[in-house]
C-alpha positions, 0 to 999 in steps of 0.5 A, a space after each residue: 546618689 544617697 540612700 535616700 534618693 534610691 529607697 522605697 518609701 513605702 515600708 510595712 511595718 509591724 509591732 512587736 506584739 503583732 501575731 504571726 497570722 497577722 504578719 503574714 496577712 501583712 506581707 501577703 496583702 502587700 506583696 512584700 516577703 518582710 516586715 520592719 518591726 516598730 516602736 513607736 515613741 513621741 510621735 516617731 516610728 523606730 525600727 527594732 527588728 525585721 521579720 521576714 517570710 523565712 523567719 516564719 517558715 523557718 522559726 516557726 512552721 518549721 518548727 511547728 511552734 503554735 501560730 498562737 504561741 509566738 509574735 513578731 518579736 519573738 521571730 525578727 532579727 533583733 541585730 538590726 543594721 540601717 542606713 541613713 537618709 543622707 549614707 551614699 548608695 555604693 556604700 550602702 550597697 557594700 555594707 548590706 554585701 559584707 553582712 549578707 543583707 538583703 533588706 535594710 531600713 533607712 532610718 532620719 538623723 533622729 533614728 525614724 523609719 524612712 524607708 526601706 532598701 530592697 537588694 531587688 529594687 537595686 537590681 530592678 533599676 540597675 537593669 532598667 539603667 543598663 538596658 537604657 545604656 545598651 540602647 543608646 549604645 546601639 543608637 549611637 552606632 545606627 547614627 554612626 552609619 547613616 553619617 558614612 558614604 
């Protein structure tokens, strides 16, 4: 399975330039604790960075830097890993482990903004699998003994 297949197309994204306030009205009105920060050039939509709700807390609140005084880009994380589309799942999954990421942009052949995988979409699948597993399992064994005398 790729990549590809498994992340969430959905992504929020913000420029380099967005406030702060604005950020967090992003991330609050959909629901989401990141944002992937974007160029955009020739038509396509780049990821440069990622900010998230931490990111604010910690480099900003935290700090009591104005609201006023700081954007996006001076916040997000500027090492930026990605996956491709086309990048295999379990490795994926492996890469985002060594390097303590949570959240990853999957990014075209071209470097364009794909989509986003989300350790917490991982689980919520991976729990929806084995719970379908676990009920086949106890369905197999309910089928087992009707079929003894």
């Amino acid at each position: 399975m790729t990549v590809g297949e498994f992340c969430n197309r959905e992504v929020v994204v913000a420029e380099r330039d967005t406030s702060i306030i604005e950020a967090a009205k992003l991330m609050r009105q959909y629901h989401v604790g990141d944002l992937v920060v974007v160029d955009r050039s020739g038509g396509m939509t780049m990821p440069v960075g990622i900010i998230t709700d931490r990111d604010i807390v910690v480099e900003i609140i935290a700090r009591e830097v104005s609201l006023d005084a700081a954007c996006a880009g001076d916040v997000m994380s500027y090492s930026l890993t990605t996956a491709r589309v086309t990048d295999g799942i379990m490795d994926t999954l492996q890469k985002m482990r060594a390097r303590g990421i949570r959240r990853l942009p999957v990014v075209n052949d071209e470097g364009g903004l794909e989509g986003i995988l989300a350790i917490d979409d991982v689980l919520e699948l991976l729990s929806e699998e084995l719970s379908l597993l676990a009920k086949a399992a106890i369905s197999g064994q309910e089928q087992e003994k009707k079929l003894r005398p």
